[in-house]
LUMKOLZA-978288 format. One record per residue (C-alpha): residue number from 1; residue in three letters; z negated, x negated, y negated. Coordinates in steps of 0.001 Angstrom, whole numbers, plus 500000, padded with zeros to 6 digits. Last residue first. Layout:
N
PT     n   res        w        u        v
PT   NUM   Ala        Z        X        Y
...
***
This chain:
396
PT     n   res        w        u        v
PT   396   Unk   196800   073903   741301
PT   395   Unk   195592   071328   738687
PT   394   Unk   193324   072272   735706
PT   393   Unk   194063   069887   732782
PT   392   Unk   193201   066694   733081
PT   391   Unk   189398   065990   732364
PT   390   Unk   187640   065133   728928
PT   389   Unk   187175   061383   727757
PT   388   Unk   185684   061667   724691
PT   387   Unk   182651   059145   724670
PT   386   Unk   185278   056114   723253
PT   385   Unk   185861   057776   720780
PT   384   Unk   182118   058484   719289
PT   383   Unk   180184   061785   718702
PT   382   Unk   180751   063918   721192
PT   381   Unk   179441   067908   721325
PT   380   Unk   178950   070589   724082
PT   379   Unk   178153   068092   726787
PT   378   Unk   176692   065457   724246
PT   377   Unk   178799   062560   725120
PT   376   Unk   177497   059618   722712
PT   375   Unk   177316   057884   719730
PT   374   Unk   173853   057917   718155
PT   373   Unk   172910   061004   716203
PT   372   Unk   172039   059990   712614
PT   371   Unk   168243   058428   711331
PT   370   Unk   167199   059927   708298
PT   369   Unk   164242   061130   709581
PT   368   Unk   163436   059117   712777
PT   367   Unk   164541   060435   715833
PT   366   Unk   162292   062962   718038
PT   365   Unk   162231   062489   721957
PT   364   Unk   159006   060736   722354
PT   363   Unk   157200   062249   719299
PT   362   Unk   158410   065587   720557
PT   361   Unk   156963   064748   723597
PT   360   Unk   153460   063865   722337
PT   359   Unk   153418   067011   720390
PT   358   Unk   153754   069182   723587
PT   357   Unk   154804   072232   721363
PT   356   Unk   153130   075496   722142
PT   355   Unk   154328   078790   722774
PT   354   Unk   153549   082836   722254
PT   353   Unk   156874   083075   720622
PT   352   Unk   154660   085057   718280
PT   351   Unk   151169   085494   719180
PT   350   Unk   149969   084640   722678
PT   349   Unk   151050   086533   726113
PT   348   Unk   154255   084055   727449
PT   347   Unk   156617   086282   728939
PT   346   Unk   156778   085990   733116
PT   345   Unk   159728   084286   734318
PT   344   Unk   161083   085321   737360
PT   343   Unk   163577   084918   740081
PT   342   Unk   160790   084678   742808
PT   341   Unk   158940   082616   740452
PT   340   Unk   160192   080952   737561
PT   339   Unk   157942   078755   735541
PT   338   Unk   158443   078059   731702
PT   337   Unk   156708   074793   730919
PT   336   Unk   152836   075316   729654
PT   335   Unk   152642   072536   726797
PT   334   Unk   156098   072658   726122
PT   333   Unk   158602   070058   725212
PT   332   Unk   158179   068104   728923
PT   331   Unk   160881   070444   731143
PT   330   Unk   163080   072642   729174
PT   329   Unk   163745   068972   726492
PT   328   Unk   163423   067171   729265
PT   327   Unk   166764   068735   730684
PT   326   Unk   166998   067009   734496
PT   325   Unk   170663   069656   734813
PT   324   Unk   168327   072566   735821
PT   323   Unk   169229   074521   731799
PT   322   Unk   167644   077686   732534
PT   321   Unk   169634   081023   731836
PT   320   Unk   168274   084314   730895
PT   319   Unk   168851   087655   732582
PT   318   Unk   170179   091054   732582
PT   317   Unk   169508   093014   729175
PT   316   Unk   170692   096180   728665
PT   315   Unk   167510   098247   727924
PT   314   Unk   166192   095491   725864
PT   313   Unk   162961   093899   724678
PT   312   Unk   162333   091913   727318
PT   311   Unk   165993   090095   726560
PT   310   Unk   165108   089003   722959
PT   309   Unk   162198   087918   724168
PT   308   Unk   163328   085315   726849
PT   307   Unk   166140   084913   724287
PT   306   Unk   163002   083093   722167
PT   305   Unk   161783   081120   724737
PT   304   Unk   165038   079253   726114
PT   303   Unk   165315   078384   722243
PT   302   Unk   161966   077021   722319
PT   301   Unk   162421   075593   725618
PT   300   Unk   165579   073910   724998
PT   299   Unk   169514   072910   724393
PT   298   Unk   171221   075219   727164
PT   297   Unk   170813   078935   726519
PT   296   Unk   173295   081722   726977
PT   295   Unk   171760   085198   726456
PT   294   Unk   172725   087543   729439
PT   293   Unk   173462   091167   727459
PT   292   Unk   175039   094195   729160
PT   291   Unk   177778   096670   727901
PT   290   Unk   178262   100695   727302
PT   289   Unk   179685   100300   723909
PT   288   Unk   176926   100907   721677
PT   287   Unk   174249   098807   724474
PT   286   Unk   176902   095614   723177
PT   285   Unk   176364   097040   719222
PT   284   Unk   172443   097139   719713
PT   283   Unk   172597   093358   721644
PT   282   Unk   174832   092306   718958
PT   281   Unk   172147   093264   716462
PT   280   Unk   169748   092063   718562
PT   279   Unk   170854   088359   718830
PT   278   Unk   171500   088730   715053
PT   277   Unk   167800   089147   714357
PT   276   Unk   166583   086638   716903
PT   275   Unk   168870   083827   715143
PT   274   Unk   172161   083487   713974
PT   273   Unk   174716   082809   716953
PT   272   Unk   173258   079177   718094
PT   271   Unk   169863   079167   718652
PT   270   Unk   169335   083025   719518
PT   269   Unk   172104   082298   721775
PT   268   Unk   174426   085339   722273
PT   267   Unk   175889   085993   725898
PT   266   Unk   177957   089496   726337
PT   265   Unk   178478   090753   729419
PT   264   Unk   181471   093364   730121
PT   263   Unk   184353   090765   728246
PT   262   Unk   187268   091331   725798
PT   261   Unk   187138   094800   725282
PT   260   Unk   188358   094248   721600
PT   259   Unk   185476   095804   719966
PT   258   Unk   182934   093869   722064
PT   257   Unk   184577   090217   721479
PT   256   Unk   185840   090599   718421
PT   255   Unk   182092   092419   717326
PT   254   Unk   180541   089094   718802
PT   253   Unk   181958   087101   715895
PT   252   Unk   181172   089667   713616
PT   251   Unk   177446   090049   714547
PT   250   Unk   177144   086041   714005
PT   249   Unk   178604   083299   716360
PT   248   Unk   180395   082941   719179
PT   247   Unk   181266   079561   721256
PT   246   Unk   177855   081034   723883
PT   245   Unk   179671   084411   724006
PT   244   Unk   181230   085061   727068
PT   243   Unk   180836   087147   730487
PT   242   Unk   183987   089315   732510
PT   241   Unk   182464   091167   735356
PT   240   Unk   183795   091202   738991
PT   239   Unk   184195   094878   740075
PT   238   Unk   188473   094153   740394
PT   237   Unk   189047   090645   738889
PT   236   Unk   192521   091018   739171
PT   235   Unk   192913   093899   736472
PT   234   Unk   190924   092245   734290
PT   233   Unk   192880   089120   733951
PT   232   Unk   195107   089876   731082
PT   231   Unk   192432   091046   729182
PT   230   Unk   190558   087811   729340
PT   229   Unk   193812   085981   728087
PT   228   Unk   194148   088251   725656
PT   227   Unk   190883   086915   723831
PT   226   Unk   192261   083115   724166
PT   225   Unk   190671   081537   720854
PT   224   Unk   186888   081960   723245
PT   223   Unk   188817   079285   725720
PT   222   Unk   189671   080256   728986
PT   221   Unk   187274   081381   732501
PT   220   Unk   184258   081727   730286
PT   219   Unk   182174   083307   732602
PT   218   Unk   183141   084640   735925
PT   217   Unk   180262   087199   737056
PT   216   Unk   177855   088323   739773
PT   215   Unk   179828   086761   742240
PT   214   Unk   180590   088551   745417
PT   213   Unk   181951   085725   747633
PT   212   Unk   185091   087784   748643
PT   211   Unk   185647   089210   744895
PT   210   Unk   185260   085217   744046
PT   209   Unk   188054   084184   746830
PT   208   Unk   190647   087343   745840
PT   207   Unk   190249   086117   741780
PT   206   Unk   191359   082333   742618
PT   205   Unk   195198   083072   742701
PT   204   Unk   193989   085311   739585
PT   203   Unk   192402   082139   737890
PT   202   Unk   195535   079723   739010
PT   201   Unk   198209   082085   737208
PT   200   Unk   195629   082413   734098
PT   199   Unk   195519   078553   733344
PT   198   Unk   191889   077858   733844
PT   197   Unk   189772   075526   731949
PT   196   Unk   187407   077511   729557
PT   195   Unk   184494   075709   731680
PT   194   Unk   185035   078502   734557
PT   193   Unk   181243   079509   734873
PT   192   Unk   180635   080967   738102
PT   191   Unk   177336   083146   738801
PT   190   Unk   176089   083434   742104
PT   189   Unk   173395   086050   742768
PT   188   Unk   171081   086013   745721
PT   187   Unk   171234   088446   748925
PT   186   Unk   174591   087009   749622
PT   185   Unk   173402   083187   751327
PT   184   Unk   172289   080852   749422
PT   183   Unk   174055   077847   751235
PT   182   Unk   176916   079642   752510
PT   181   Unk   177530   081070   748597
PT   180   Unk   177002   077311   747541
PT   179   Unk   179687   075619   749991
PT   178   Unk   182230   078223   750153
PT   177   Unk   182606   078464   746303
PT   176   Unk   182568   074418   746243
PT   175   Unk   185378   074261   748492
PT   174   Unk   188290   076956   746649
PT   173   Unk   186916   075114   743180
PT   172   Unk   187561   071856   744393
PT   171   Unk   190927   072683   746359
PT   170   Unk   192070   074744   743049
PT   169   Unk   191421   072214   740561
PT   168   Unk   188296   071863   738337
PT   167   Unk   187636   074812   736873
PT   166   Unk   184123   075397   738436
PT   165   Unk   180573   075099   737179
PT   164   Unk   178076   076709   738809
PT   163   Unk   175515   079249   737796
PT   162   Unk   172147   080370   739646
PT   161   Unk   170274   083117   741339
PT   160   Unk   167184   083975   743283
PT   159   Unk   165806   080711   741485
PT   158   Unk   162036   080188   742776
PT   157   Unk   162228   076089   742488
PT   156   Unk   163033   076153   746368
PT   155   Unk   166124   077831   745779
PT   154   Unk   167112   075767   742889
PT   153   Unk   166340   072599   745271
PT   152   Unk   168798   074353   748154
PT   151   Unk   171433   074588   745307
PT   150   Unk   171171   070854   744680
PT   149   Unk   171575   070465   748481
PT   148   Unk   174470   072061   749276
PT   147   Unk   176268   070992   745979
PT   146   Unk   176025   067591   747074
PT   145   Unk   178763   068887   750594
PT   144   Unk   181487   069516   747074
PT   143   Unk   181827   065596   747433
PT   142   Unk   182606   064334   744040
PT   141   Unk   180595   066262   742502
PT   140   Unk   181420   069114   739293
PT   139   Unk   178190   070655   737966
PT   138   Unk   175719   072474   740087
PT   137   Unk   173376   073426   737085
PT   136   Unk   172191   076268   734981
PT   135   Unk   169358   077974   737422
PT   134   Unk   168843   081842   737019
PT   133   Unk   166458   084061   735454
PT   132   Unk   164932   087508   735491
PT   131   Unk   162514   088541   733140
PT   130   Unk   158756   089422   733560
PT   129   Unk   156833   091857   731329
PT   128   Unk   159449   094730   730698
PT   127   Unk   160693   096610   728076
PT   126   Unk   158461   095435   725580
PT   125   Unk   159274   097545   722157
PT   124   Unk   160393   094836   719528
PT   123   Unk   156396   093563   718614
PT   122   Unk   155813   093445   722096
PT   121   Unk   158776   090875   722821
PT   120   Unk   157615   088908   719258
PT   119   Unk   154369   088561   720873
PT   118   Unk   151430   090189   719483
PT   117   Unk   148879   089103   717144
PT   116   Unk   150168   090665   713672
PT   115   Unk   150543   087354   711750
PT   114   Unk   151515   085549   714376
PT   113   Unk   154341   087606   716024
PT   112   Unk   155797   087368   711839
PT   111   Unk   154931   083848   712254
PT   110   Unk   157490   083200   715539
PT   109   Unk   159989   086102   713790
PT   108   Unk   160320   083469   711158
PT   107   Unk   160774   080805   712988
PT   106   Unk   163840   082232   715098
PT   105   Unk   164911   083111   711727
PT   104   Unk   164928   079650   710721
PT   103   Unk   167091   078388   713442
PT   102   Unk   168835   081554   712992
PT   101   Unk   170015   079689   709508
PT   100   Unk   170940   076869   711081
PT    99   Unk   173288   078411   713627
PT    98   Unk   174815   080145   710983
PT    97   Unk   175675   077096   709163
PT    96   Unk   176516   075391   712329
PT    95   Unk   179539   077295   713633
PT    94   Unk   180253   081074   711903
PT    93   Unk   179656   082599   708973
PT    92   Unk   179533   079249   707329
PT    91   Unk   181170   077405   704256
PT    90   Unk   181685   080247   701835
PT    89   Unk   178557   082625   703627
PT    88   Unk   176226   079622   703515
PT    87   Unk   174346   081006   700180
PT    86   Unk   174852   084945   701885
PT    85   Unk   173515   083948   704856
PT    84   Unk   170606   082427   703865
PT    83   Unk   169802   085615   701648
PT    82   Unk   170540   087761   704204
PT    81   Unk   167918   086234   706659
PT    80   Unk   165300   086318   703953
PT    79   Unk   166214   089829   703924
PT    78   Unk   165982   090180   707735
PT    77   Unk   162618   088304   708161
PT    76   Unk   160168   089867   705010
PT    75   Unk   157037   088607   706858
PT    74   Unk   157891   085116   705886
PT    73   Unk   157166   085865   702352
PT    72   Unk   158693   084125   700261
PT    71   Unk   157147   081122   698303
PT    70   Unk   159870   078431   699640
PT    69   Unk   162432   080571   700848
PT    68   Unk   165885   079055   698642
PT    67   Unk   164210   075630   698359
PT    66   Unk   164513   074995   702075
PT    65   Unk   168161   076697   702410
PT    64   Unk   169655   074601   701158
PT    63   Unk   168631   070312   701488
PT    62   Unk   166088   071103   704448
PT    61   Unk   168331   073767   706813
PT    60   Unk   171595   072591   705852
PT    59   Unk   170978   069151   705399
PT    58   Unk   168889   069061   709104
PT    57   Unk   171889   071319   710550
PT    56   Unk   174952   068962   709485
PT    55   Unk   173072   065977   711213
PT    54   Unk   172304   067824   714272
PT    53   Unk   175450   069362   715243
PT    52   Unk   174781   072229   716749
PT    51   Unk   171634   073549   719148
PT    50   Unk   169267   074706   716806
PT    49   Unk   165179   075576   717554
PT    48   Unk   162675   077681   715763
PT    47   Unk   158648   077388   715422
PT    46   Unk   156827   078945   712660
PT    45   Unk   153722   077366   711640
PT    44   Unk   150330   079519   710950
PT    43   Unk   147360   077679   709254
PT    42   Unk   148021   079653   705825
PT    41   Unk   150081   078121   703025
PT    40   Unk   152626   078570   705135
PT    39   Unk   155120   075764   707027
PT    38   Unk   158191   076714   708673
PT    37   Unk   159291   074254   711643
PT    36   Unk   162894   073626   712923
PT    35   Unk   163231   071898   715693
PT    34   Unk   166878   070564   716541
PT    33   Unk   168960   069643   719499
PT    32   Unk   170093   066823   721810
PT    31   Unk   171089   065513   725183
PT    30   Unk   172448   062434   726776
PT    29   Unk   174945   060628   729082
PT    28   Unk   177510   063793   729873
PT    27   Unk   180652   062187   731841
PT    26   Unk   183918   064090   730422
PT    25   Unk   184181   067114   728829
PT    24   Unk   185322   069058   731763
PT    23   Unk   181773   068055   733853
PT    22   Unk   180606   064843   734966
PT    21   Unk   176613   064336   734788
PT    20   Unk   174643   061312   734018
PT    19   Unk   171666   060734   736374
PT    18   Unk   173126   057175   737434
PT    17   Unk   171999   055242   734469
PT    16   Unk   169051   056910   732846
PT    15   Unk   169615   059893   730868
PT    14   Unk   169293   060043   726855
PT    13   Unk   167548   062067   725333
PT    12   Unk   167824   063216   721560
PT    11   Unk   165535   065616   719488
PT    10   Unk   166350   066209   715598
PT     9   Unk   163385   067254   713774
PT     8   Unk   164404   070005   710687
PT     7   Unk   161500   071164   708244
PT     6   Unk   160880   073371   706199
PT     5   Unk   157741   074032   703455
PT     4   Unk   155060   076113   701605
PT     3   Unk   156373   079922   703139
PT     2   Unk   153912   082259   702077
PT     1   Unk   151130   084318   703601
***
């Protein structure tokens, strides 16, 4: 088998009037990421996905790297991943050139589970058969009370756990804690995501209110340029563990954060940190020092798929994260959407990423080639001035 061909499909959604979302970065009015598809000159396709900017990734992915793999075997993953690496290496190593590249990876791994039968998670050992997974959602309101009933609808979707978004002020956050921990009670885990927002004096004032609600971490609490800043606020956290690693990229990126003793959970994104191979290479250096692994994912099902099998294949994995924020691209993309029951998601049994693309949504959803991103508020990425409009800073 051979690669023939690669492609990059940008995906974009937009919500409908009154389902945007406010969060730090402003009000969030659409959604977007990348297919990448590897083409043999057998019937097998390789799926991958990319979540960075879209434009840079299609020229990367089909004006590089393309002719650099076209009659390799896509068998040979890690020194085809090398090779990308080492033509982006002057412009990339981390941010979307990397990104791109594990786009590609992802699709590799998809035909290398292909070629032998197996899903990738079999293929890498198959620690267990079912992972766990929480809801991504429960962004800022403007009455904490919504929160109630959002986190009743993850409950009743088979979540035993879920993240919300906090680092707002201290009244909102204080509110919104005692809300959704009331409303889910203490046998399931709460997971607060600080949106990078939090002067450190306010985050330890807060640090006595999360010990009291038990969360099961504090992600993110200051910006991934901030590593003392994590450090700093170990002490006050107490058994609450430290989690980052979604704005990281590459096995060197993540070795900062390991090396240094920045965080206890690290979060790589087989879509954004380099792929399925990288995601286990940080995985193997996180289980080196004694830490856990809770891939990040946000963009879509593919990508949602693939740290679904990075994370069945470890001894230190904890969970995966599901994007519950009216994604389409988690929702429609697939022809069998993931389902979580009782907290789980059972691996998908074909070849490969053992998935299939709902063709008719990615012909919804797809823009045409050569077409750029619109203008708009992205959650992770704007594109437009009048779209950036982030909050105030964090208010006591």
């Amino acid at each position: 088998m051979r690669i023939r061909d690669i492609t990059a499909t940008t995906l974009r959604f937009e919500y409908p009037s009154g389902r945007e979302f406010d969060f730090a970065g402003g009000r969030c009015n659409a959604r977007v990421s990348t297919l990448v598809r590897v083409y043999t000159d057998s019937d097998h396709v390789g799926l991958g996905s990319v979540y960075s900017h879209p434009d840079i990734v299609r020229t990367i992915v089909e004006e590089q790297l393309q002719p650099m793999l076209v009659g390799e075997d896509p068998a040979d993953v890690e020194r085809l991943w090398h090779r990308c690496y080492s033509v982006t290496r002057w412009y990339g190593r981390k941010g979307a050139a990397v990104s791109a590249l594990g786009g590609i990876d992802m699709a590799l791994w998809d035909l290398r589970g292909k070629a032998a039968g197996l899903p990738i998670y079999q293929l890498l050992g198959a620690r267990r058969h079912r992972v766990p997974a929480y809801a991504s959602a429960l962004l800022w309101k403007r009455d904490v009370a919504e929160l109630r009933e959002e986190a009743r609808r993850h409950l009743g979707r088979g979540f035993r756990g879920m993240k919300m978004r906090l680092g707002r002020n201290y009244a909102y956050d204080s509110a919104a804690l005692r809300v959704v921990r009331e409303t889910i009670g203490m046998e399931n885990r709460l997971l607060i995501e600080g949106n990078a927002r939090y002067p450190l004096d306010q985050v330890k004032r807060l640090a006595p209110e999360f010990q009291a609600a038990n969360i099961f971490w504090l992600e993110e609490p200051f910006l991934p340029e901030d590593p003392d800043g994590f450090r700093q606020l170990r002490p006050h956290l107490g058994a609450i563990p430290l989690a980052a690693g979604e704005n990281e990229f590459g096995l060197q990126g993540f070795r900062e954060l390991i090396d240094g003793r920045v965080v206890d959970i690290v979060q790589p994104d087989a879509c954004r940190c380099g792929g399925i191979t990288e995601s286990l290479r940080v995985a193997a250096l996180a289980a080196k020092h004694g830490l856990r692994v809770a891939p990040h994912t946000w963009s879509d099902a593919v990508a949602l798929t693939a740290n679904m099998h990075v994370l069945a294949s470890l001894d230190n994995g904890v969970t995966v994260e599901v994007d519950q924020t009216g994604n389409p691209f988690i929702e429609e993309l697939l022809t069998v959407p993931p389902r979580v029951e009782d907290g789980e998601i059972a691996m998908p049994q074909g070849p490969g990423l053992g998935i299939a693309l709902d063709e008719s949504a990615v012909e919804r959803y797809s823009l045409p080639k050569g077409e750029r991103v619109p203008d708009g508020n992205y959650s992770d990425m704007v594109f437009g001035l009048r779209f950036h409009a982030p909050a105030p800073p964090y208010e006591a």
